[in-house]
C-alpha positions in Angstrom: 93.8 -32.4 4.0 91.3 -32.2 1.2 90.4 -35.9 1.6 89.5 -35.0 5.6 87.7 -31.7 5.0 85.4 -33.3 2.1 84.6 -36.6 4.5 83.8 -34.0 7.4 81.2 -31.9 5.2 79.7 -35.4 3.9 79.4 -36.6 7.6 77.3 -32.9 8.7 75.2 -33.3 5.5 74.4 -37.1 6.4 73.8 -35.8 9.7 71.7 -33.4 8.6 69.5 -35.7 6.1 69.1 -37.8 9.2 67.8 -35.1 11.2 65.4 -34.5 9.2 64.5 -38.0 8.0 64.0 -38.6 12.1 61.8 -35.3 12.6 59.4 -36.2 9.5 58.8 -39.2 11.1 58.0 -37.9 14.6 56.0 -35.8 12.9 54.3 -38.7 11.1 53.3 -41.2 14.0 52.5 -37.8 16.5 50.9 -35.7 13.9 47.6 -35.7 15.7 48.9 -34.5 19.0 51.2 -32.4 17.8 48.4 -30.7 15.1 46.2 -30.3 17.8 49.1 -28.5 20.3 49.2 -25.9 17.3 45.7 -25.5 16.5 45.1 -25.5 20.4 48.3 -22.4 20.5 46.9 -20.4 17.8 43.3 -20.9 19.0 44.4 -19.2 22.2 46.3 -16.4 20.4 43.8 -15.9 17.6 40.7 -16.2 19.8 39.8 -12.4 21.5 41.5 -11.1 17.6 38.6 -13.1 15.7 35.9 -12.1 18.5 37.0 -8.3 18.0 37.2 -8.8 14.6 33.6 -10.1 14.3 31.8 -7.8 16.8 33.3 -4.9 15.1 31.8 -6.3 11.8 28.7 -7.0 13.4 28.4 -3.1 14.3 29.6 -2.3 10.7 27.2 -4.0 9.7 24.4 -2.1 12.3 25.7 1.1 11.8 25.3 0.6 7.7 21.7 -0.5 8.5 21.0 2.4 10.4 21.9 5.2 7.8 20.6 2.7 5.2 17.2 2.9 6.8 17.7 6.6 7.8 18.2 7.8 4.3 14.9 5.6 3.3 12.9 7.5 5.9 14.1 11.1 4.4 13.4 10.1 1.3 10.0 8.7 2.2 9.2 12.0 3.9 10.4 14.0 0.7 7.7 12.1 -1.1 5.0 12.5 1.7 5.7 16.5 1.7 5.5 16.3 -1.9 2.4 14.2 -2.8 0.8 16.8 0.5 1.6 20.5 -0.8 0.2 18.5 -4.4 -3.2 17.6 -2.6 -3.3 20.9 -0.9 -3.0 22.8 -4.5 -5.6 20.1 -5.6 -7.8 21.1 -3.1 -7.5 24.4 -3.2 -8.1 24.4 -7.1 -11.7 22.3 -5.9 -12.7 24.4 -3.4 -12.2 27.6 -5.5 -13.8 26.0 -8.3 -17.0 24.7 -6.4 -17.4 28.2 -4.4 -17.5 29.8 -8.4 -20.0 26.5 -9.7 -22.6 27.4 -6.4 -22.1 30.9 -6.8 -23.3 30.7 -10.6 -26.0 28.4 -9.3 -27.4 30.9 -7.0 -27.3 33.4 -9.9 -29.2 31.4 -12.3 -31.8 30.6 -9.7 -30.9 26.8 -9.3 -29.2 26.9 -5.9 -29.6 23.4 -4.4 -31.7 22.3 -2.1 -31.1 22.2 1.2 -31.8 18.1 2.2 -30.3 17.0 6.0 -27.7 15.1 6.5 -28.2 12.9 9.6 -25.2 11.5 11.1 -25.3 7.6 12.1 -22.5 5.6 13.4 -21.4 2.3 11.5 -22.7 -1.1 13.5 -21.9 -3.7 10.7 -19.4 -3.3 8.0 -19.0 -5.2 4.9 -16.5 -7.6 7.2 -19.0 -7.8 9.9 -22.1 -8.0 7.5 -23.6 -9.3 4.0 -20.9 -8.0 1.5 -20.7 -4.5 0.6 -23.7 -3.9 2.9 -23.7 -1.4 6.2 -26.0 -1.3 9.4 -26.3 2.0 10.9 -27.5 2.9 14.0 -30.4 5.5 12.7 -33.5 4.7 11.3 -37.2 5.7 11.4 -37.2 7.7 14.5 -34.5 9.9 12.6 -36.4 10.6 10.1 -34.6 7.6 7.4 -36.7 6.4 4.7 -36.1 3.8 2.1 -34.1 5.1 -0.9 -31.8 7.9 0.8 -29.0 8.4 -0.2 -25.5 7.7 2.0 -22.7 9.5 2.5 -18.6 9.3 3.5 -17.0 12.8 5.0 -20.9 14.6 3.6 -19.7 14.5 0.5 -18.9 11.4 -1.2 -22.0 9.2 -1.9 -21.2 5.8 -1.4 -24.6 3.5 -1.3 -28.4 4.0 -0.7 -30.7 3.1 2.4 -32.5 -0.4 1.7 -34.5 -1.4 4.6 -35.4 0.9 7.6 -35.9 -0.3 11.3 -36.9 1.5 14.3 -33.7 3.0 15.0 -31.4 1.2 12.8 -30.7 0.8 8.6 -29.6 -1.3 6.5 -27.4 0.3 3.5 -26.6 -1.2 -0.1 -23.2 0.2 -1.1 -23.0 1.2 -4.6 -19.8 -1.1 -5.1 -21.8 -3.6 -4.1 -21.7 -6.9 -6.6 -24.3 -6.4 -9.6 -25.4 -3.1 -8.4 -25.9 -0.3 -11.1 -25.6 3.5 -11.0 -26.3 5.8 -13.4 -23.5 8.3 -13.4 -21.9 10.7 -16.0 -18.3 10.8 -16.6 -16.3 14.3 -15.6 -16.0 16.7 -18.7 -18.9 14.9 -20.6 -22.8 15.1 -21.0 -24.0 12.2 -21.6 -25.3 9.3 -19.1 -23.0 5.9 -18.6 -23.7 2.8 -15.9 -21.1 1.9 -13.5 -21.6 -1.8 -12.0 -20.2 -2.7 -8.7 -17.9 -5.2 -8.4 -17.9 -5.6 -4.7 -14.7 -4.2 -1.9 -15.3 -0.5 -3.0 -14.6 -1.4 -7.1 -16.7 -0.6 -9.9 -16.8 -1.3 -13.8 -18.2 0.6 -16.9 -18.3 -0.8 -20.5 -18.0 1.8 -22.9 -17.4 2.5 -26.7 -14.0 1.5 -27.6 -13.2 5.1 -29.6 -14.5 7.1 -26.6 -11.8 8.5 -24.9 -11.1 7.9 -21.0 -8.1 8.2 -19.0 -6.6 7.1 -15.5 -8.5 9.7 -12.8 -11.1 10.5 -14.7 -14.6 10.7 -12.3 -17.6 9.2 -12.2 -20.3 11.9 -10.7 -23.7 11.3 -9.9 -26.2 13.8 -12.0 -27.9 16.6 -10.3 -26.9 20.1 -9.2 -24.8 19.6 -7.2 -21.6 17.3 -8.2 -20.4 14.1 -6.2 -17.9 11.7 -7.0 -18.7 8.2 -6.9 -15.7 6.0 -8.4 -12.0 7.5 -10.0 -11.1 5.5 -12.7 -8.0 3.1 -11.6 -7.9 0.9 -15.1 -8.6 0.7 -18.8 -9.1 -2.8 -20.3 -9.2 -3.1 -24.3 -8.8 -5.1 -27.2 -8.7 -4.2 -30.8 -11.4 -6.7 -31.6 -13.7 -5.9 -29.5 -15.9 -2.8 -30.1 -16.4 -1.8 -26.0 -13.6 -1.1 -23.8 -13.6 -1.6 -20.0 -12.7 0.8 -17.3 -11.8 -0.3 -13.9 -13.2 2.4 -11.5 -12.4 3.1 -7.5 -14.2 4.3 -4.7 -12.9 7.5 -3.2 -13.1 6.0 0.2 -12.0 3.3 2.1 -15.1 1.6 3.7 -13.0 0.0 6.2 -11.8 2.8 7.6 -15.3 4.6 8.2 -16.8 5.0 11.6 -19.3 6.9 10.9 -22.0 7.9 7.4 -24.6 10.9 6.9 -27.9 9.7 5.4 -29.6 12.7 3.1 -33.3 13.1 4.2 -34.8 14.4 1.4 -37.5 17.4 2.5 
């Protein structure tokens, strides 16, 4: 009985070994077909789950773009509000100090005089004409002469008048290339040279000890005090005895549509 049970369990496991020796092969010769029946199934099943699966990512992904760029406008805006309520104290520091600075004119008896400031509107700008040059549209029959001096927002002097036509002008900024004012830094009493350096920039060369700092302004002498470059950089070496400041007009050219031309009386 033992002899018969042992052959019957050795007959299943050659049986099974056959089985199997039999599938491998199938699988062997038809492995293409066969490959391509499962990838074809689980294509089908897997299919609408992948395309789910990626639109949802896809608007993941939108939706983290979205507050990402949301939370870049707030804080954009904080710094707009910020760097405005600064410019409004700023300017309300100016205009408190210039109404006391023509008040003590008046008092001393050297209350400025009172030139006109003709308006002209921009024809040519330095993109449009020679380089750091202006045409206007007034000239002689306004009442513009050679030498006046021109002016952004009637207060910031940004060139003089060179040549004068019948009703048009021809205006050297003074950031034009090679051109030199005389101007005197803010805080100090003594006369420097700022030289243009063409697309609203300026440079002064100074003593290296003298002491000058990002913002300071270059102001035009007279009575009255207007700003013609805000100093952007300072460039010095130890071996060299001058320093050099990088300067900036207050204005951008480009944006101007219109000057005001003092006509001296």
């Amino acid at each position: 009985m033992s002899y018969l049970l042992d052959k019957k369990i050795k007959r299943k496991k050659f049986f099974k070994i056959t089985t199997l020796i039999v599938i491998l092969v199938i699988l062997f010769y038809f492995r293409s077909s066969i490959f391509n029946g499962f990838s074809y199934g689980s294509n089908a099943i897997f299919r609408p789950v992948l395309i789910l699966g990626r639109g949802l990512g896809e608007n993941l992904k939108n939706v983290s773009s979205f507050f990402a760029f949301k939370n870049s406008l707030y804080n954009e805006n904080i710094d707009l509000k910020y760097k405005l309520n600064e410019n409004i104290a700023k300017l309300a520091n100016y205009n408190s100090v210039l109404t006391e600075n023509i008040n003590l004119k008046e008092i001393l008896g050297r209350k400025s005089a009172q030139n006109t400031l003709t308006l002209a509107a921009i024809l040519g700008k330095p993109n449009q004409s020679l380089y750091d040059t202006l045409i206007i549209d007034a000239g002689v029959e306004q009442g513009i002469k050679v030498a006046d001096r021109v002016f952004a927002f009637s207060s910031v002097p940004i060139g003089r008048v060179a040549e004068v036509y019948l009703n048009s002008s021809k205006v050297i900024l003074f950031s034009n290339s090679g051109e030199k004012t005389q101007v005197m830094v803010s805080g100090e009493n003594f006369f420097m040279e700022i030289i243009g350096r063409g697309g609203g920039n300026f440079e002064m060369i100074l003593p290296r000890d003298f002491i000058l700092q990002k913002g300071d302004e270059a102001i035009l002498p007279g009575i009255m005090s207007h700003v013609v470059g805000i100093v952007e950089t300072i460039i010095s070496d130890p071996r060299d005895p001058f320093q050099k400041a990088l300067l900036v007009s207050p204005v951008n050219i480009q944006e101007l549509k219109f000057v005001e031309v003092e006509i001296q009386k």
